[in-house]
Every structure is written in C-alpha cells, then in structure tokens.
PyMOL commands that place a pseudoatom at each C-alpha (Angstrom):
pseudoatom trace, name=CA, resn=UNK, resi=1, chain=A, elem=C, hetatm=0, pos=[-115.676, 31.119, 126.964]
pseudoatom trace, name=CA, resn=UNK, resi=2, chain=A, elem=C, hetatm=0, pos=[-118.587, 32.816, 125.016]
pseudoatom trace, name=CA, resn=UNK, resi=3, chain=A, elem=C, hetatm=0, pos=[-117.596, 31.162, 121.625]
pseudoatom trace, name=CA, resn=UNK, resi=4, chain=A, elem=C, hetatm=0, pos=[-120.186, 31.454, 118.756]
pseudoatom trace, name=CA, resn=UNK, resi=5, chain=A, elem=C, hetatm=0, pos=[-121.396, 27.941, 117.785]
pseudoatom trace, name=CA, resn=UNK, resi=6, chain=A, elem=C, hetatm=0, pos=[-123.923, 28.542, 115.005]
pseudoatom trace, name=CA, resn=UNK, resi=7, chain=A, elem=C, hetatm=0, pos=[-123.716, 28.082, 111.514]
pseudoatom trace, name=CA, resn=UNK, resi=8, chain=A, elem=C, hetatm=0, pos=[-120.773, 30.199, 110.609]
pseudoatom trace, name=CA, resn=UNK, resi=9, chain=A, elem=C, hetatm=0, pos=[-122.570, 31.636, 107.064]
pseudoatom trace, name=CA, resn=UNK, resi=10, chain=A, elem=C, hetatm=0, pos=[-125.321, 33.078, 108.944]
pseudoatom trace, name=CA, resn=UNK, resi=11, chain=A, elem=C, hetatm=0, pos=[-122.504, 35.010, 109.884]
pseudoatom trace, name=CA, resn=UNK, resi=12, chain=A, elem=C, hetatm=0, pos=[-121.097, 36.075, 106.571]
pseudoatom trace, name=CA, resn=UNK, resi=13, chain=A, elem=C, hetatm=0, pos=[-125.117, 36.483, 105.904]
pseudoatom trace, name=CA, resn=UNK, resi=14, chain=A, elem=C, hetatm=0, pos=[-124.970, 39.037, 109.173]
pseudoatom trace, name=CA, resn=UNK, resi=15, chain=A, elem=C, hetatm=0, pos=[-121.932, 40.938, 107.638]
pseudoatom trace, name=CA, resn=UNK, resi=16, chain=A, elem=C, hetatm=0, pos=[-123.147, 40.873, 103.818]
pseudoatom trace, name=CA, resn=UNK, resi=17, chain=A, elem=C, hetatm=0, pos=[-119.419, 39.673, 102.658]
pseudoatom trace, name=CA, resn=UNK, resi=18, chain=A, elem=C, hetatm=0, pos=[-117.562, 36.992, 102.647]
pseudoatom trace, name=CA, resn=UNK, resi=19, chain=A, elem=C, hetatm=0, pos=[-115.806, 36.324, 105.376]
pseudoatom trace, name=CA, resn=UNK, resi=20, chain=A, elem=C, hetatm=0, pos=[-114.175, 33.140, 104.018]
pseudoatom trace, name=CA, resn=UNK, resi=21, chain=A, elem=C, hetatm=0, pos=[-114.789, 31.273, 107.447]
pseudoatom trace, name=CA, resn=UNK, resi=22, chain=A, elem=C, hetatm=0, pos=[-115.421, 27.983, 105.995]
pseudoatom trace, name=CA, resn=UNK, resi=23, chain=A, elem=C, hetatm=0, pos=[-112.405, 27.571, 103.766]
pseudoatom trace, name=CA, resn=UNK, resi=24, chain=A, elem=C, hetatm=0, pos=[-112.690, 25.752, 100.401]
pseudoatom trace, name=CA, resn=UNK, resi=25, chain=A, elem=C, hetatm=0, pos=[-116.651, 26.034, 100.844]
pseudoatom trace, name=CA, resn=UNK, resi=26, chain=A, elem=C, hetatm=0, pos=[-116.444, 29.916, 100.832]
pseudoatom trace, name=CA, resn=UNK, resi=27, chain=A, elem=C, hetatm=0, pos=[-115.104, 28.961, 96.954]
pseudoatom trace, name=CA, resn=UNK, resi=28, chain=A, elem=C, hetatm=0, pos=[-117.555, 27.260, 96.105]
pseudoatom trace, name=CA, resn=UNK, resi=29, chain=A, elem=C, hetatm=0, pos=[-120.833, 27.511, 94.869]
pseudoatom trace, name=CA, resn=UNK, resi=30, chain=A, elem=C, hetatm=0, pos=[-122.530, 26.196, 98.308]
pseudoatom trace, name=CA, resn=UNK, resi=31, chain=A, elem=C, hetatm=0, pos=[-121.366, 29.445, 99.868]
pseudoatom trace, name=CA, resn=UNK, resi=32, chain=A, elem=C, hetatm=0, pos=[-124.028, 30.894, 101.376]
pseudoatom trace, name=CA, resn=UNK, resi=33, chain=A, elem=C, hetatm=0, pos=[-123.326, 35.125, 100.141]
pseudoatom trace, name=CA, resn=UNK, resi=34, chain=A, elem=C, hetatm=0, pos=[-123.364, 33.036, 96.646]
pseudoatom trace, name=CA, resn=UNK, resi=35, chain=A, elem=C, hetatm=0, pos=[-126.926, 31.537, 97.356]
pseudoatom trace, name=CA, resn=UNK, resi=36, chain=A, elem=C, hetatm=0, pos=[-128.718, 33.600, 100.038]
pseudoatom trace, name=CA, resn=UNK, resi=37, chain=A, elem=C, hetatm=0, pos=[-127.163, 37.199, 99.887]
pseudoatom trace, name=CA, resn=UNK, resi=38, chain=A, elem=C, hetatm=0, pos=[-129.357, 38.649, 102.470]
pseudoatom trace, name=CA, resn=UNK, resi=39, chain=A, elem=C, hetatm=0, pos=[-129.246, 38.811, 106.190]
pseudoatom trace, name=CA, resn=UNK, resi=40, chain=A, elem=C, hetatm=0, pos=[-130.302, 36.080, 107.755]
pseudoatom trace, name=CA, resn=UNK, resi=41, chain=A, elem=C, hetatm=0, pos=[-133.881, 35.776, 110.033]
pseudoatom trace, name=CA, resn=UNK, resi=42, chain=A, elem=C, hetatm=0, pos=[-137.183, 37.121, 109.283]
pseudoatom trace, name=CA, resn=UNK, resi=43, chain=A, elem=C, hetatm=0, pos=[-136.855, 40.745, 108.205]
pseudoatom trace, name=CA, resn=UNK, resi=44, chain=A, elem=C, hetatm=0, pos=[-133.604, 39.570, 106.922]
pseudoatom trace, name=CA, resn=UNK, resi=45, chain=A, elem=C, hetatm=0, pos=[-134.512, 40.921, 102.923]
pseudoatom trace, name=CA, resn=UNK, resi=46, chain=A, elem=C, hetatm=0, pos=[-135.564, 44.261, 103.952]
pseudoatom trace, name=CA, resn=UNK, resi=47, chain=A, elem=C, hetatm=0, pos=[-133.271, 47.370, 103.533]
pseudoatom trace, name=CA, resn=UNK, resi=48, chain=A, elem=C, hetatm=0, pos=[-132.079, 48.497, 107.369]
pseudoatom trace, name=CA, resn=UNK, resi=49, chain=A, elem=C, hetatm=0, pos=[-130.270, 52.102, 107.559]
pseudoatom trace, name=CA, resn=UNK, resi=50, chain=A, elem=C, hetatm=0, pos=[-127.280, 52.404, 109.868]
pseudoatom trace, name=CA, resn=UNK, resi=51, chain=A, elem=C, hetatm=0, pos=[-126.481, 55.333, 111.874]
pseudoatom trace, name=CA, resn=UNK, resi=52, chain=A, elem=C, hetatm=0, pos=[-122.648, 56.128, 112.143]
pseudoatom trace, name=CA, resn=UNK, resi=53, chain=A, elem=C, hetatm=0, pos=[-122.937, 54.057, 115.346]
pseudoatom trace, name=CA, resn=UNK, resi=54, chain=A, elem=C, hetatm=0, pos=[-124.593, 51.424, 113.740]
pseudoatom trace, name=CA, resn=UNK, resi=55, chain=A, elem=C, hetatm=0, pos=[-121.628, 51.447, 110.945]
pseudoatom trace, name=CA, resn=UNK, resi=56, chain=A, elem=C, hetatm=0, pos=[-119.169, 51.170, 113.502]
pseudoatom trace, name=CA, resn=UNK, resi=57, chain=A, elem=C, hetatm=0, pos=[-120.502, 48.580, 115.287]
pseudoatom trace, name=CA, resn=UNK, resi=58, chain=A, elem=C, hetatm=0, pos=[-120.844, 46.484, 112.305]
pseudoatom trace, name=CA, resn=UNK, resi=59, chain=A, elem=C, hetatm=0, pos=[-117.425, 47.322, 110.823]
pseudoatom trace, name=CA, resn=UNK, resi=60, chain=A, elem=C, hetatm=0, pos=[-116.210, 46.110, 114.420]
pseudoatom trace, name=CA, resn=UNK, resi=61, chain=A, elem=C, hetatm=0, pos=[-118.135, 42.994, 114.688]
pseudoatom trace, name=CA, resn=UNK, resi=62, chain=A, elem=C, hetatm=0, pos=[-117.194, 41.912, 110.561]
pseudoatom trace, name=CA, resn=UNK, resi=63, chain=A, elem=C, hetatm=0, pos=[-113.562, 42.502, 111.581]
pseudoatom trace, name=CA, resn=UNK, resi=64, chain=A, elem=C, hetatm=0, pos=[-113.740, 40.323, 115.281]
pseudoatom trace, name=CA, resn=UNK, resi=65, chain=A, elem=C, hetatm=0, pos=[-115.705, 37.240, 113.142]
pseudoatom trace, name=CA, resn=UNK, resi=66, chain=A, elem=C, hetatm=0, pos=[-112.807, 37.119, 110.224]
pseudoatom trace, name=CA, resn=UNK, resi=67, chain=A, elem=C, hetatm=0, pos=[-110.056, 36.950, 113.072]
pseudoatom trace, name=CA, resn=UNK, resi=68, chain=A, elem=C, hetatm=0, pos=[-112.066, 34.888, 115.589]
pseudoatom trace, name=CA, resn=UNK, resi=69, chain=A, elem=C, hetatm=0, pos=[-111.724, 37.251, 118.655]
pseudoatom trace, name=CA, resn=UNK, resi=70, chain=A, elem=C, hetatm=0, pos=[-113.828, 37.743, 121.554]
pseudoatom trace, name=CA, resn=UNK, resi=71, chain=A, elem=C, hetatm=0, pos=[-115.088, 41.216, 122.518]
pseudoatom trace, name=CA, resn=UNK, resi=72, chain=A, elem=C, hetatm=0, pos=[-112.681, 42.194, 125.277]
pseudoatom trace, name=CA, resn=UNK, resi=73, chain=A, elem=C, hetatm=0, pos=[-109.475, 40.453, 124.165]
pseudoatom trace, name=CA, resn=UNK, resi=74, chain=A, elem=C, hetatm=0, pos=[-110.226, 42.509, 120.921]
pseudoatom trace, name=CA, resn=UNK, resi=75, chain=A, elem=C, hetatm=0, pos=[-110.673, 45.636, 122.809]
pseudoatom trace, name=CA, resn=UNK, resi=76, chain=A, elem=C, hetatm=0, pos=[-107.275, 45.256, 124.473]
pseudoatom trace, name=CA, resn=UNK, resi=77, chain=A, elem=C, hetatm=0, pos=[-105.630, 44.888, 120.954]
pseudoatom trace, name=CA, resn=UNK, resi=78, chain=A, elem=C, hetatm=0, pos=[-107.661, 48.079, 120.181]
pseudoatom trace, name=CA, resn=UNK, resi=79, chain=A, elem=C, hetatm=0, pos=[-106.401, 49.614, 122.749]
pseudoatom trace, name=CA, resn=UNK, resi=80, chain=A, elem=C, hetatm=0, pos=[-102.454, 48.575, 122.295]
pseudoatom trace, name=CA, resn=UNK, resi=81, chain=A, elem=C, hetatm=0, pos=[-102.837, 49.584, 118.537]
pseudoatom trace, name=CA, resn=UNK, resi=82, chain=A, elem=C, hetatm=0, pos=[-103.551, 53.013, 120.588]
pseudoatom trace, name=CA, resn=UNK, resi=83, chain=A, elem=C, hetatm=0, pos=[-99.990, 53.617, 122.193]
pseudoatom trace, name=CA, resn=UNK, resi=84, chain=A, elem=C, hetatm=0, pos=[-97.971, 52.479, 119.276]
pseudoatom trace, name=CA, resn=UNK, resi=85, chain=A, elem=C, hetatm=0, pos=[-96.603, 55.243, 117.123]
pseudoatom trace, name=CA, resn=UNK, resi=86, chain=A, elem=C, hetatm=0, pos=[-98.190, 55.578, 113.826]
pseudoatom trace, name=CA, resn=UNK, resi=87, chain=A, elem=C, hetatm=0, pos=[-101.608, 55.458, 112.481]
pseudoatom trace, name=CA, resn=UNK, resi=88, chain=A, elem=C, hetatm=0, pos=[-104.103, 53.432, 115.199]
pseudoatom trace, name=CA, resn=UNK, resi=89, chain=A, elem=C, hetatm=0, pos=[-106.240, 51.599, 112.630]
pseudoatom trace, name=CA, resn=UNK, resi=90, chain=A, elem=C, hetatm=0, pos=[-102.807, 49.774, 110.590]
pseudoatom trace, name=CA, resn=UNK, resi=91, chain=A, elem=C, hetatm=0, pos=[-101.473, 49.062, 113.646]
pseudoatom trace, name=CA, resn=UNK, resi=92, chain=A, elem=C, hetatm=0, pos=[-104.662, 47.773, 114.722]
pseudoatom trace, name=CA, resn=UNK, resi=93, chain=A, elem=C, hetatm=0, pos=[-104.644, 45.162, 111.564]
pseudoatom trace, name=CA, resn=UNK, resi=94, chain=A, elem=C, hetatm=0, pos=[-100.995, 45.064, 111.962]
pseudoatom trace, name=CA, resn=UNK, resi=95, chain=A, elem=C, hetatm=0, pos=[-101.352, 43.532, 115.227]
pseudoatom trace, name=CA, resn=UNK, resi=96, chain=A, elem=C, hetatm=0, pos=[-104.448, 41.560, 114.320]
pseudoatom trace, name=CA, resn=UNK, resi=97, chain=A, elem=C, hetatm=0, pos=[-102.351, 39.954, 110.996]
pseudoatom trace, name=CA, resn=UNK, resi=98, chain=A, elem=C, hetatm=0, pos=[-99.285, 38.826, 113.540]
pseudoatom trace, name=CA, resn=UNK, resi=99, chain=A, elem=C, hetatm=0, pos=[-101.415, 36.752, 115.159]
pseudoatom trace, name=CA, resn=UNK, resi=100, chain=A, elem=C, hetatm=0, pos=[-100.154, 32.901, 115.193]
pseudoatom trace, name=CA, resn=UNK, resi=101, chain=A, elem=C, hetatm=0, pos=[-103.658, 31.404, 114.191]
pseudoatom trace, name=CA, resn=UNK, resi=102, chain=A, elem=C, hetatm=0, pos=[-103.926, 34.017, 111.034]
pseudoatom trace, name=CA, resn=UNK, resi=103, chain=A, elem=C, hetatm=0, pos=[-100.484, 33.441, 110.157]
pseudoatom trace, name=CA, resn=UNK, resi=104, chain=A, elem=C, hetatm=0, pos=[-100.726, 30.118, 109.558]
pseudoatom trace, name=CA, resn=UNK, resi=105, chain=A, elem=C, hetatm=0, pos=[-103.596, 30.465, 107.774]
pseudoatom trace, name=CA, resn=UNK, resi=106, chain=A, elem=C, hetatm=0, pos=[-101.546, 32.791, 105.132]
pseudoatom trace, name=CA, resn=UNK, resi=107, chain=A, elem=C, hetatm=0, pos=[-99.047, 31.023, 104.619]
pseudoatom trace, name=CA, resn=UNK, resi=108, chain=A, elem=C, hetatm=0, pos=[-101.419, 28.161, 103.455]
pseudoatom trace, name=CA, resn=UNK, resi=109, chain=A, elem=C, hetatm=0, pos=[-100.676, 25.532, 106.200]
pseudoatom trace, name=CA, resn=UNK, resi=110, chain=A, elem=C, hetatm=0, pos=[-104.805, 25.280, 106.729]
pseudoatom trace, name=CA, resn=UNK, resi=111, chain=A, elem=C, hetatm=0, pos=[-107.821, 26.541, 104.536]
pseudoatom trace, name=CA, resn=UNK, resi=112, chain=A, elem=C, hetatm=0, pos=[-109.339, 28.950, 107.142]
pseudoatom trace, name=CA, resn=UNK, resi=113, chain=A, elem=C, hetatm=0, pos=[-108.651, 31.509, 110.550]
pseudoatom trace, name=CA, resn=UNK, resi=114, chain=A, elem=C, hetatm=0, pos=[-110.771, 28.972, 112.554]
pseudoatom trace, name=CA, resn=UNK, resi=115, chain=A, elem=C, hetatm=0, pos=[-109.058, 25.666, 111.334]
pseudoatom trace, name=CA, resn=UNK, resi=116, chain=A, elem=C, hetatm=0, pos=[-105.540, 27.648, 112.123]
pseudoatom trace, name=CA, resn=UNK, resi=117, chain=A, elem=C, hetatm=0, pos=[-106.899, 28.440, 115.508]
pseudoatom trace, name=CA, resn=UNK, resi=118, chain=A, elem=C, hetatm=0, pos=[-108.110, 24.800, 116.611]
pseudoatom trace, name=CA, resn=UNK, resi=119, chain=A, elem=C, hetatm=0, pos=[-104.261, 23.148, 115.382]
pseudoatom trace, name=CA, resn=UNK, resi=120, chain=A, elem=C, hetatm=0, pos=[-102.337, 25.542, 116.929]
pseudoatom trace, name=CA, resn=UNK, resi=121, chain=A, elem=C, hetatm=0, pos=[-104.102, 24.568, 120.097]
pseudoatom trace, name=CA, resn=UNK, resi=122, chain=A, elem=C, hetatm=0, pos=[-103.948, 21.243, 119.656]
pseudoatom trace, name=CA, resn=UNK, resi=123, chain=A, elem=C, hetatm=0, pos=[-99.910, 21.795, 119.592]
pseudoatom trace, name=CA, resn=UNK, resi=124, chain=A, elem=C, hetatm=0, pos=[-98.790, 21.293, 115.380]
pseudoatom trace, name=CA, resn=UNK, resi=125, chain=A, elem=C, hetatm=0, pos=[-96.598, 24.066, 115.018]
pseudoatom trace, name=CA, resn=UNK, resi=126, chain=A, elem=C, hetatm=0, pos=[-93.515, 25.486, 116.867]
pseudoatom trace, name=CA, resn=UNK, resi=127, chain=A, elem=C, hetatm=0, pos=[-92.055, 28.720, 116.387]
pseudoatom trace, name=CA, resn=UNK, resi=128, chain=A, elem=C, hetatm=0, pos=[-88.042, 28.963, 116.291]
pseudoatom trace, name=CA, resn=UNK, resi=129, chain=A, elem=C, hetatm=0, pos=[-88.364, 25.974, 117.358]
pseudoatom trace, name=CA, resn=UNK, resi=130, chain=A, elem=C, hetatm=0, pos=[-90.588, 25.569, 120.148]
pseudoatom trace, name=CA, resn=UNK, resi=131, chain=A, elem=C, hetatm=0, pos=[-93.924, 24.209, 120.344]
pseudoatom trace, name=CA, resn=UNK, resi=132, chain=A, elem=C, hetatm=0, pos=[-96.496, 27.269, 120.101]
pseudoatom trace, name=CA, resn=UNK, resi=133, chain=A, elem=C, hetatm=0, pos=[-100.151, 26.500, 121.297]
pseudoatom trace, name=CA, resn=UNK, resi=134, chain=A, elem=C, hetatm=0, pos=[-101.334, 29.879, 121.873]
pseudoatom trace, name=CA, resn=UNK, resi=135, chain=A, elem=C, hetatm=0, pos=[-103.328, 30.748, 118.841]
pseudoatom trace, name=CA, resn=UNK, resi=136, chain=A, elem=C, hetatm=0, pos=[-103.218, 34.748, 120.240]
pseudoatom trace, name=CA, resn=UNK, resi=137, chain=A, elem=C, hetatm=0, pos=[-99.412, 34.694, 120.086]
pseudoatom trace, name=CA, resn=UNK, resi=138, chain=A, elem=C, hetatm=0, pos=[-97.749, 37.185, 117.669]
pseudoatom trace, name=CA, resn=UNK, resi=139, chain=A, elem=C, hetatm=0, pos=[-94.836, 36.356, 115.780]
pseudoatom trace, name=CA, resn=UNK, resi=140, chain=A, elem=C, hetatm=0, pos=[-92.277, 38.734, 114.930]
pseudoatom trace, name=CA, resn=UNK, resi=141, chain=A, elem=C, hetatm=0, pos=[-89.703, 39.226, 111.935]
pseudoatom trace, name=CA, resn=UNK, resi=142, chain=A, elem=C, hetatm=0, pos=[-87.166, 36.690, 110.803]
pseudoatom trace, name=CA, resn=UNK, resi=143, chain=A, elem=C, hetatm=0, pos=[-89.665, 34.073, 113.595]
pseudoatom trace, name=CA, resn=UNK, resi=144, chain=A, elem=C, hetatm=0, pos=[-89.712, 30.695, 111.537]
pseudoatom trace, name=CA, resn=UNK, resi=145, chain=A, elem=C, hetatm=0, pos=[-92.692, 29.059, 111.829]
pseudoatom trace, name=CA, resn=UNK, resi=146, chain=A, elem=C, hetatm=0, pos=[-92.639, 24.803, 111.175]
pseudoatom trace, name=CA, resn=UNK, resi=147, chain=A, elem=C, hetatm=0, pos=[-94.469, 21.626, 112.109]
pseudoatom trace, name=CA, resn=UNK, resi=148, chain=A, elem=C, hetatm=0, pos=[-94.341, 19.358, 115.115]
pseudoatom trace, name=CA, resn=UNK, resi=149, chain=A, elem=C, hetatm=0, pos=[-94.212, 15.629, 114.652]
pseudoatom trace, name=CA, resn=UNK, resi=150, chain=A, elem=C, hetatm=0, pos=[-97.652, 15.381, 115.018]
pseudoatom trace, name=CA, resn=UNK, resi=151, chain=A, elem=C, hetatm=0, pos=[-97.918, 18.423, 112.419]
pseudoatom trace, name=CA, resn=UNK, resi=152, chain=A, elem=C, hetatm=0, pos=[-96.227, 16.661, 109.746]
pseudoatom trace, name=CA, resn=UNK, resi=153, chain=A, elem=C, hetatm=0, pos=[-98.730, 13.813, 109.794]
pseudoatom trace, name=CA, resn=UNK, resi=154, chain=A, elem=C, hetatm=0, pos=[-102.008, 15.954, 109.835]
pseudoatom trace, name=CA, resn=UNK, resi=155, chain=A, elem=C, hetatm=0, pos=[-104.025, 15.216, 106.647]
pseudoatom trace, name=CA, resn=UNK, resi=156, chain=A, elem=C, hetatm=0, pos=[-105.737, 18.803, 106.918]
pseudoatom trace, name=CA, resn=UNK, resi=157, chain=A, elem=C, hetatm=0, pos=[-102.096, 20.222, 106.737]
pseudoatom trace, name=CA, resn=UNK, resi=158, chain=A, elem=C, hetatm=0, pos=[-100.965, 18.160, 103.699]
pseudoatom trace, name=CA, resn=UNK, resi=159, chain=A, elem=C, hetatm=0, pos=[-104.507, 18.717, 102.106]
pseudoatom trace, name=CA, resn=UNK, resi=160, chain=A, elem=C, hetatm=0, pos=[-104.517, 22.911, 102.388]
pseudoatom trace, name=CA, resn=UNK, resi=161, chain=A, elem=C, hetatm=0, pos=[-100.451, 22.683, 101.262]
pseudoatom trace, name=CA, resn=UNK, resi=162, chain=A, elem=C, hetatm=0, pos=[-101.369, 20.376, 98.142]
pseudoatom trace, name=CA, resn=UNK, resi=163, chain=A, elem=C, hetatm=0, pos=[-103.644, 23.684, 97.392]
pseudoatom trace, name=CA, resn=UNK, resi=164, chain=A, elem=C, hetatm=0, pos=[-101.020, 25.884, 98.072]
pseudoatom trace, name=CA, resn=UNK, resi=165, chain=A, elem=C, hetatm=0, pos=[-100.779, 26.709, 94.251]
pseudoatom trace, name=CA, resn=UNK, resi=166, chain=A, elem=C, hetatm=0, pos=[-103.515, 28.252, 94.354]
pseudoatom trace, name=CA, resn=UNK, resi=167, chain=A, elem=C, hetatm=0, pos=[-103.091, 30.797, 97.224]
pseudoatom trace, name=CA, resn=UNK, resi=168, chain=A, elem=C, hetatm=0, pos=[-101.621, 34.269, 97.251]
pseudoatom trace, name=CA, resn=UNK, resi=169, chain=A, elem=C, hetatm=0, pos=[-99.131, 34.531, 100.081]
pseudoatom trace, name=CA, resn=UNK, resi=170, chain=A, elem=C, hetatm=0, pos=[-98.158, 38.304, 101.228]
pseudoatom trace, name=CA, resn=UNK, resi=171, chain=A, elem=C, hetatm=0, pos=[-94.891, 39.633, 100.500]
pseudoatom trace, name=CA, resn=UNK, resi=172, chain=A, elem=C, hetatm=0, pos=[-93.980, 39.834, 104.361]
pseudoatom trace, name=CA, resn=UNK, resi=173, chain=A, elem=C, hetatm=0, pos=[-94.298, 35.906, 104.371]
pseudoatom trace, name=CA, resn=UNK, resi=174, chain=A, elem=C, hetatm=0, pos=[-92.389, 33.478, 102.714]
pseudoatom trace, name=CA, resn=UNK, resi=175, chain=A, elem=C, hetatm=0, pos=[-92.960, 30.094, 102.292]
pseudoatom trace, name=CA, resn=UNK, resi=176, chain=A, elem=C, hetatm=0, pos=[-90.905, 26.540, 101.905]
pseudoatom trace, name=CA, resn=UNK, resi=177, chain=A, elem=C, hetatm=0, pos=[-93.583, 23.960, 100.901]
pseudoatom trace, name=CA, resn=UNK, resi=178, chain=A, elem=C, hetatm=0, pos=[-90.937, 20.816, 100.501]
pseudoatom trace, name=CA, resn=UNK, resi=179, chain=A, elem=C, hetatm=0, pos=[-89.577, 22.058, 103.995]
pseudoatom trace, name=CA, resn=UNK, resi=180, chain=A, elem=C, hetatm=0, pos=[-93.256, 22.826, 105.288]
pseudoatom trace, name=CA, resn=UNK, resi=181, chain=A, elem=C, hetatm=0, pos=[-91.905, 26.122, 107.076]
pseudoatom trace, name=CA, resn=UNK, resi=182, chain=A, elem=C, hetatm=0, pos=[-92.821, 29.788, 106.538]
pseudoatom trace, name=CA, resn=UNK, resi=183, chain=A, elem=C, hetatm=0, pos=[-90.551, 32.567, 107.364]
pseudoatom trace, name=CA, resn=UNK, resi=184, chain=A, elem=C, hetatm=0, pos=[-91.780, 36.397, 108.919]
pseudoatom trace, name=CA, resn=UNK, resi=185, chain=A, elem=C, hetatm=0, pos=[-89.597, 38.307, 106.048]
pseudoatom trace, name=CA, resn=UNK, resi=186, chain=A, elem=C, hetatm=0, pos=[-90.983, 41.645, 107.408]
pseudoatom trace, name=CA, resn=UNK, resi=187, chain=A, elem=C, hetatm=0, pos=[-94.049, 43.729, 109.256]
pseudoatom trace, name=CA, resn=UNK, resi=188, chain=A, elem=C, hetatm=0, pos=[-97.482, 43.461, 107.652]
pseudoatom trace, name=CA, resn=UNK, resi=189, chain=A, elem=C, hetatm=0, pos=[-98.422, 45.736, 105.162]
pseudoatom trace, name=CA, resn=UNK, resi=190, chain=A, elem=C, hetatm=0, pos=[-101.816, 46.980, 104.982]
pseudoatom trace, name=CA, resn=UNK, resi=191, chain=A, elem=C, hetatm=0, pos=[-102.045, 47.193, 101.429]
pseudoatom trace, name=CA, resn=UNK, resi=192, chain=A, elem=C, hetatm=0, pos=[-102.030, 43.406, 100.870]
pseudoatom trace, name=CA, resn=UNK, resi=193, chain=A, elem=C, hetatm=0, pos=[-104.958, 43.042, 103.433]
pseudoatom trace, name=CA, resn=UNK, resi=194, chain=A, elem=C, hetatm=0, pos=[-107.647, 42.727, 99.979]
pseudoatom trace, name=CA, resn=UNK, resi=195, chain=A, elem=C, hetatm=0, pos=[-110.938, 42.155, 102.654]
pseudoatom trace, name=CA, resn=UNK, resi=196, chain=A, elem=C, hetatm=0, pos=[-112.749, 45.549, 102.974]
pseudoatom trace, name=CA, resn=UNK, resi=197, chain=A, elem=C, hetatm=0, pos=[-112.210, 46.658, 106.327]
pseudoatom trace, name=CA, resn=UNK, resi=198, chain=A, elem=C, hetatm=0, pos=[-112.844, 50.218, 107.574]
pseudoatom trace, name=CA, resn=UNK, resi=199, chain=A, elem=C, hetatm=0, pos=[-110.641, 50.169, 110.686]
pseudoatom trace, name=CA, resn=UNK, resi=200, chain=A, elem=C, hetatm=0, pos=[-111.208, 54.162, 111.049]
pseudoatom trace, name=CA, resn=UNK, resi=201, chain=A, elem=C, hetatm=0, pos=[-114.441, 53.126, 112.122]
pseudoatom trace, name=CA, resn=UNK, resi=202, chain=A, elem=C, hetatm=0, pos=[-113.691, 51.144, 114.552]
pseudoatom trace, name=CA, resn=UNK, resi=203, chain=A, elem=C, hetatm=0, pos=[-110.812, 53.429, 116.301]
pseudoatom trace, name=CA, resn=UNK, resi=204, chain=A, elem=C, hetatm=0, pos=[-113.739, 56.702, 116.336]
pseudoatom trace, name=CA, resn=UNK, resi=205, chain=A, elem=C, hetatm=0, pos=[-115.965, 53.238, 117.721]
pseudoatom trace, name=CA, resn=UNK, resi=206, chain=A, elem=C, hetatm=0, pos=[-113.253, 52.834, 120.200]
pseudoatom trace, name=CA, resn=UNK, resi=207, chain=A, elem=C, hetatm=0, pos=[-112.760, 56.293, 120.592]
pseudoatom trace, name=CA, resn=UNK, resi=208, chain=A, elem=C, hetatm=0, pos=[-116.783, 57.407, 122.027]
for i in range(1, 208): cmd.bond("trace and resi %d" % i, "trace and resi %d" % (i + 1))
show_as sticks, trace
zoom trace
C-alpha cells in the first residue's frame, strides 16, 4: 500500500496546523508548527494563493493525514456519508470519528491516530468481546471496547492511560481507566470535533 513514510511534521508543515500526528511531541516545544511554521521545501516561506480548487484539495488532504486514510478508501467513506440522511459533511466526520483506530485514540488508550492504528493491527483490543484488528472498523453505540492479554501488558497503553488526566474525552465516549475499557455512550457529535475542518469543502470537492 502507498503509505507515506516521511517525516510526519513536514506534514503538519504541508497543512500549516497541527495535526497532532506525533502524540506527546505535538505538545511540546520540539513540534515542528512551534519551530518552523512554514511549509516545508524551498519556496516553502513564500505566500501561495489557493483557488477554490486548491482550498478543497487541501482541506481534503489535512483531513485524510489526521485520520490516516488513503485516497480511495477515503473516497468511498465520502461517498457513503453521501446516501445517509442528513447533512453529507457530519456524516462524513461522523463516519470518519467511528473508526476503531480514532476511537481508541479518544478514549486515551494511545497518544496518537497512527499509534492507535499500528495496535489495533497488531491485535490489543477486542470489541464486545472479540479480538478487533481492523483499524477501519466502526464501532457502534453501547460497543465496549477493552484489551487483549497482550493489550494489558503493552507499556505504550499503560504510558498514554497514566496521561489520561490530562485528556478531554467526548461526551459520546466514556471511559473506565481501573477497568481499561471505554464504552460508545452515543453517535459523534460534531461539535466536540475542536480541529478546524471545513468538510463543506470537501463534499463540493467530491461533488465536481
């Protein structure tokens, strides 16, 4: 698979945010938005103008780098965000939140979307009870979410829920740290997505 496997800031850099792809380091002062807040590359420090194409595009490509998603499995949740009922671009972060990988990662079980992605794979958590390794799989309300054997004894795991103190956890998750389980209490609500994501633009991208 085409995965990206350069320095993740340049990528934050690219995007002109934080993307918070590195976890602790993106609090930090070695963050790179914190040192270097231009894009990266040679005409990196100049001032480029966007078309409304060009906005798109880069709304799009921010919003696949926080979640970790390819171009065409991204288009296909684009797409299924489409034929629900209700507004395309909340159902498109809607969909995007349930992911297995993010929702992990908010509930505080790892520090960051990419460390989320590589346990799940590597089989630490099961969902109701079954062993989950599909970081793409979307959980659904009242799905508990808990750790394998191998889980319990990860020091990354017991590291990021030592910090858990310290995170914000949305109101459609709960969390049991002694029990090291979260709980889907409800659909994701778009509100308590803080990152500043334009998903209008990249429905009308969608939409050309």
């Amino acid at each position: 698979m085409a995965r990206y496997n350069d320095s993740v800031c340049r990528l934050c850099r690219r995007e002109g945010m934080k993307l918070f792809l590195k976890g602790d380091r993106c609090f930090s002062d070695k963050c790179s938005i914190e040192r270097r807040n231009y894009p990266p590359g040679q005409h990196g420090q100049g001032r480029p103008k966007f078309s409304d194409y060009g906005m798109q595009l880069r709304e799009k490509q921010k919003v696949r780098r926080i979640y970790g998603i390819l171009e065409r499995q991204f288009r296909k949740t684009v797409a299924e965000a489409a034929r629900l009922k209700g507004v395309k671009g909340e159902n498109l972060m809607a969909l995007l939140e349930r992911r297995l990988d993010n929702v992990v990662f908010r509930l505080g079980f790892v520090t960051s979307r990419a460390e989320g992605r590589q346990l799940v794979r590597h089989g630490h958590f099961k969902v109701n009870g079954r062993r989950v390794d599909i970081p793409a799989y979307r959980v659904r309300k009242g799905d508990k979410i808990e750790l394998t054997a191998r889980g319990q004894k990860a020091a990354r795991i017991e590291g990021a829920l030592a910090a858990l103190e310290t995170r914000s956890i949305p109101s459609w998750l709960s969390v049991d740290k002694d029990q090291k389980q979260g709980t889907i209490l409800s659909d994701p609500v778009r509100e308590e997505i803080t990152l500043p994501i334009q998903e209008q633009l990249i429905i009308e991208l969608y939409s050309r």
